[in-house]
N, C-alpha and C positions, 0 to 999 in steps of 0.2 A: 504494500500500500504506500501513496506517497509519502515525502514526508514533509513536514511545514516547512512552508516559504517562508523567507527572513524577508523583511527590509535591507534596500539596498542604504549604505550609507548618502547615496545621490541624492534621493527620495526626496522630495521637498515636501516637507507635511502639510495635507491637507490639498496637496495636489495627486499624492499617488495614494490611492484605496486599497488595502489590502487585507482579503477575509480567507483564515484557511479556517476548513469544517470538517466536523468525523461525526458520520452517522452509525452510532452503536446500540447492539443489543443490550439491555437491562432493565431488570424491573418486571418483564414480560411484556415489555413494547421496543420502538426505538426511539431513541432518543439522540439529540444533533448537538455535539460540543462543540463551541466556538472554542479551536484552536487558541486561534489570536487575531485581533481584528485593529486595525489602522484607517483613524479618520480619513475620509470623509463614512466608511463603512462605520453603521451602528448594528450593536448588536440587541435585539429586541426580545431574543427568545422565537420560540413556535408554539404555535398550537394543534390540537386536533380537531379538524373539523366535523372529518365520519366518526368523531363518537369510537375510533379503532386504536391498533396500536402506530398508524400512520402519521407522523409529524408533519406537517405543511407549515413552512418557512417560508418570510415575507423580507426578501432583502430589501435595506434600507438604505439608500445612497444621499447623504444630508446637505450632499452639497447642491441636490437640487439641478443639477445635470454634468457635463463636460464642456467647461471652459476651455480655452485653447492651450493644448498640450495636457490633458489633464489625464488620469491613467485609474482604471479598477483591475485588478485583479480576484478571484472568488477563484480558490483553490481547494476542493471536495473531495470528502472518500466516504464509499458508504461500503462500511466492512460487508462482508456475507452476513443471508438472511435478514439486514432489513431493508426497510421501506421508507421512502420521502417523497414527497411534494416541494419542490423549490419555486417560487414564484419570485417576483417584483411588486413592490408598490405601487410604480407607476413606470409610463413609459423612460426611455434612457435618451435623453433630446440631449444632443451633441449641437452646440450654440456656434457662431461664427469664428474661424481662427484668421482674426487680420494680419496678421505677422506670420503666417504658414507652416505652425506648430499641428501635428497632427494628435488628435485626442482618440485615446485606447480604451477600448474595455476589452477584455482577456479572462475568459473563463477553461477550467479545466477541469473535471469531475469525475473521479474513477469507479468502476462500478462493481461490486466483488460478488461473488458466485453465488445464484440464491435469491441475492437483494433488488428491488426494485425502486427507480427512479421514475419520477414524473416531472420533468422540467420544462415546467411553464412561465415563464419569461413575458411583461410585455413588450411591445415592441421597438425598436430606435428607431429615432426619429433624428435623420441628417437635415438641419436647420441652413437656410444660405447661407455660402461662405463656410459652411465648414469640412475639416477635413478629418475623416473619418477612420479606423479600423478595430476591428470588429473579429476576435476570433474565438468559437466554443469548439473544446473539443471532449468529445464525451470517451472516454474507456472502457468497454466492458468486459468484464468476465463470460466467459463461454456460456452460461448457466443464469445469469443475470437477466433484468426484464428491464423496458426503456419506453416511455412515451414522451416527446422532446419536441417544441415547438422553435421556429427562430423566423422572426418578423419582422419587417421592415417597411416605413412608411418613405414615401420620395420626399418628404418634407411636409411642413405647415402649409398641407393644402388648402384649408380656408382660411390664411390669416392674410388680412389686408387683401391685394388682388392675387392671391394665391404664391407660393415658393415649391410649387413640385419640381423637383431636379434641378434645384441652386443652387444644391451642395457642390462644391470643388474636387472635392474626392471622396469614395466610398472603396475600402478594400475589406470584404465581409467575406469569414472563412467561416461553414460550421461544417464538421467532421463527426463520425460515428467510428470508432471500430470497436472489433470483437477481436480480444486475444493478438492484439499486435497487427488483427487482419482489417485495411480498411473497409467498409460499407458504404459508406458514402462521405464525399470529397467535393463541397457544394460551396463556388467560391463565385463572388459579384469583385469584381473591378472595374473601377472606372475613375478616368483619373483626366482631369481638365474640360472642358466645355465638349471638344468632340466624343468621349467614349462617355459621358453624361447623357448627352443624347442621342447614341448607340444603344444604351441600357435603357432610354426611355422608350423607344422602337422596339425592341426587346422584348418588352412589359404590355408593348399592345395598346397604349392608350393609359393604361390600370397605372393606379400611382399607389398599391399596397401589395406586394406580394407575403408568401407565408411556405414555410415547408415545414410539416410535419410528421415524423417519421417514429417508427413502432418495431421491436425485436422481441421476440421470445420464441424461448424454442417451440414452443406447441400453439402459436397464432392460428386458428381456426381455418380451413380450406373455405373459398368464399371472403372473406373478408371483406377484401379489399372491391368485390362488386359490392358488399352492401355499403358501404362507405361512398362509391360513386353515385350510390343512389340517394345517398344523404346530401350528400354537395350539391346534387342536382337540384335539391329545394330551398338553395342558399340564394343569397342575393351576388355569390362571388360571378365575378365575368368569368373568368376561365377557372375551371377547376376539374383534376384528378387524380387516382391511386393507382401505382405499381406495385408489385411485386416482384421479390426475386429473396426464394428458402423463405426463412424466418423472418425478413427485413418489409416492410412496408412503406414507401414512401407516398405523400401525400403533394402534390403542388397547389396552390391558391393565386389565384391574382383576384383583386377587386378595386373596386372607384372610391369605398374608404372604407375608415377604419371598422366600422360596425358591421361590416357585410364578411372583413375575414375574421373578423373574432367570430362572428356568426358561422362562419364556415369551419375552422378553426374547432370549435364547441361541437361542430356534427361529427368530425373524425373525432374527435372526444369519447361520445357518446357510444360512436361503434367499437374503440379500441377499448375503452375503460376495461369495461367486464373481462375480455381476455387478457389485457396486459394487469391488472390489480386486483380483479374479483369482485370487483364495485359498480354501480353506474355513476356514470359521470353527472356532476352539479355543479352550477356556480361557485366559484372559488370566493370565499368571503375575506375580505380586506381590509374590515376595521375593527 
């Protein structure tokens, strides 16, 4: 399992975030120790929302977004056998960088044989002017189970006369592997005005995309058609489910925010019960 990340002595406090966490058994539930945690991250604790031995964690970023050049880190391990829900509070809006400092969020979560993760994230949101990177990478054990969301809006589409694709750069990596093997390897780059609106061609018009992807060894045959028939009564513009063995991936586009979390929430619904033994519900967040 990993082990905690230190601070660098560079570090400029309250510009780099950094949360290492261990999800353990005890007590006959699991339970999520903060490591160690470095403002702007606070640590709040979790709760249990299904009433189970399931902890759902609401990370808390206080500083309220990413100023230019500003850095999170969230460093995880969930031993074997258990169980988490990891969410956000709120979206991750990366703000203008006028001086061409690039601002990081960096997540990395291991997953141990047995145990299940649910990482639901909301979405970042690249503000004009800024420049952006963006990498999750999930680890799993052979044996482990995974329902992992990662979203992204084109920016403040209704603010003032709209900023969809005003951001200067976005380099967004999110990774899945089992056992050293990768699964999926899902990277957006785009860097200056032309490959900006390359990636907005790209996207069809849609100024939300969403990919949501699902592992276990015994995910149900069918699946992934009942999922596309879930999506089909979203409000998302494009949307669909693959397969390939155990792995299920999901893609989303939509016109805003409310039609992929809508969307988003139906692969929920059909993954839940195979990947955690639950139906899926709104995630409460206060």
């Amino acid at each position: 399992m990993a082990a905690v990340v230190l601070p660098h002595e560079d570090w400029i406090v309250g510009k780099h975030a950094l949360m290492n966490l261990r999800a353990v058994r005890r007590r006959g539930r699991t339970e999520i120790d903060p490591r160690s945690w470095r403002i702007p991250y606070q640590w709040q604790g979790c709760h249990y929302q299904d009433h189970d031995d399931q902890p759902f964690l609401l990370l808390i970023n206080a500083g309220g977004g990413f100023v230019e050049g500003d850095v999170a880190e969230l460093h995880g391990t969930l031993e074997p056998e258990t169980r988490a829900l990891i969410t956000t509070t709120a979206a991750s809006k990366f703000y203008k960088c006028p001086d061409g400092a690039t601002s990081r969020e960096l997540v990395a979560i291991e997953v141990g044989d047995g145990a299940t993760l649910e990482y639901c994230p909301d979405e970042s949101i690249p503000f004009a002017r800024s420049r952006v990177q963006r990498r999750t990478h999930i680890a799993l054990a052979p044996d482990a189970r995974l329902f992992a969301t990662d979203m992204i809006a084109a920016g403040r589409i209704h603010h003032g006369a709209g900023e969809a694709f005003a951001f200067d750069a976005l380099d967004s990596e999110f990774k899945v592997t089992v056992d050293d093997r990768t699964l999926l390897l899902d990277r957006l780059i785009a860097d200056g005005p032309d490959e900006v609106g390359a990636l907005r061609r790209l996207w069809g018009g849609a100024s939300h995309a969403a990919t949501v992807v699902a592992y276990a060894q015994d995910l149900p045959a069918g699946l992934e058609e009942d999922i596309e028939a879930r999506l089909a009564t979203t409000a998302a513009t494009a949307a669909g489910a693959s397969r390939a063995g155990n792995f299920i991936v999901c893609r989303i586009l939509a016109d805003e925010a409310w039609a992929y979390h809508e969307a988003v929430f139906a692969c929920w619904t059909a993954l839940r019960p195979a990947i955690a033994g639950k139906p899926a519900r709104p995630i409460r967040k206060c």
